[in-house]
C-alpha positions in Angstrom: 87.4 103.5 89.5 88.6 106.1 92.2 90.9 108.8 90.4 93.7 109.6 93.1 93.6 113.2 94.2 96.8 115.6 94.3 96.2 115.8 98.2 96.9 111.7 98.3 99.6 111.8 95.9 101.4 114.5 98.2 100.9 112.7 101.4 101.7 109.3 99.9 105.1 111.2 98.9 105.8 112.0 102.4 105.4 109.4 103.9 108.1 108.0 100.9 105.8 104.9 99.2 104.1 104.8 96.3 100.4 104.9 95.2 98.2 103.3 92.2 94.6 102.7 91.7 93.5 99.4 93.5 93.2 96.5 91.3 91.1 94.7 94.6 87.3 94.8 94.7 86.1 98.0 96.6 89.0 99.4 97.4 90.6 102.9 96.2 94.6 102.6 96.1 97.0 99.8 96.6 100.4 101.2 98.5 103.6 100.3 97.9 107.4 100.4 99.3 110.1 102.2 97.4 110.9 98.8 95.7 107.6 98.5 94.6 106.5 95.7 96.9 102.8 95.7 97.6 102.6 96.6 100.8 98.4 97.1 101.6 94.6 98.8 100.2 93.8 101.6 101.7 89.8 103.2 101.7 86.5 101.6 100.2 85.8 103.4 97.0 81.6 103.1 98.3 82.6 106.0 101.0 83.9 109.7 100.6 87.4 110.1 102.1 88.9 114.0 102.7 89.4 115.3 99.4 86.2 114.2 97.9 84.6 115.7 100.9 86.7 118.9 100.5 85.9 119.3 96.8 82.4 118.6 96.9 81.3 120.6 100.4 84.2 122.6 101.1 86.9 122.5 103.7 84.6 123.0 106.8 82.3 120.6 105.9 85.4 118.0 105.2 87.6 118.8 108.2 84.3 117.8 110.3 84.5 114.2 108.4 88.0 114.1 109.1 87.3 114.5 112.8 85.2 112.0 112.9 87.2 109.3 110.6 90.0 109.9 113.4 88.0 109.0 116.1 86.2 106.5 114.8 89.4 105.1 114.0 91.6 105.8 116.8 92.4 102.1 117.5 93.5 101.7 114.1 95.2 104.8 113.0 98.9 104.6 114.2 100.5 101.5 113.8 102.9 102.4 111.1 102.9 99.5 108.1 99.0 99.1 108.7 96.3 99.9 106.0 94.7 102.0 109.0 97.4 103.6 109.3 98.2 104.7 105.7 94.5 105.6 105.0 94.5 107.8 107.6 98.1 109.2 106.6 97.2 109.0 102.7 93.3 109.5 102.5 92.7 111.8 105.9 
């Protein structure tokens, strides 16, 4: 099971929902409105995200995955309400 990091719990704040561990196969956390409506899962637990990255190799090594997550994802990335979106809000 994927252990939510600070980092996601601070963005996830800021963007005013909520987060829990995902209770859906392969995925990492489950997002949620202020009313505690299920609103998407965000990032496949089988792949590092930013703070993982960070932790394990350090900041340099993790803002160069992060560039490349947001290109790879450009499409995906900035319709708000969208699990795209909140990964890369949440996870990036």
């Amino acid at each position: 099971m994927y252990e939510i990091t600070q980092y996601s719990k601070d963005q996830a704040k800021k963007l005013g929902v909520m987060i829990k561990p995902s209770t859906r196969k392969n995925k990492k956390i489950d997002v949620f409105d202020k009313n505690l409506e299920y609103i998407t899962s965000i990032g496949d637990n089988r792949y590092k995200d930013f703070p993982t990255y960070k932790k394990e190799k350090g900041e340099e090594y993790a803002n160069k995955r992060r560039e490349a997550y947001k290109k790879r994802h450009e499409k995906d990335r900035h319709t708000r309400g969208t699990a795209g979106y909140y990964a890369d809000k949440i996870l990036w």
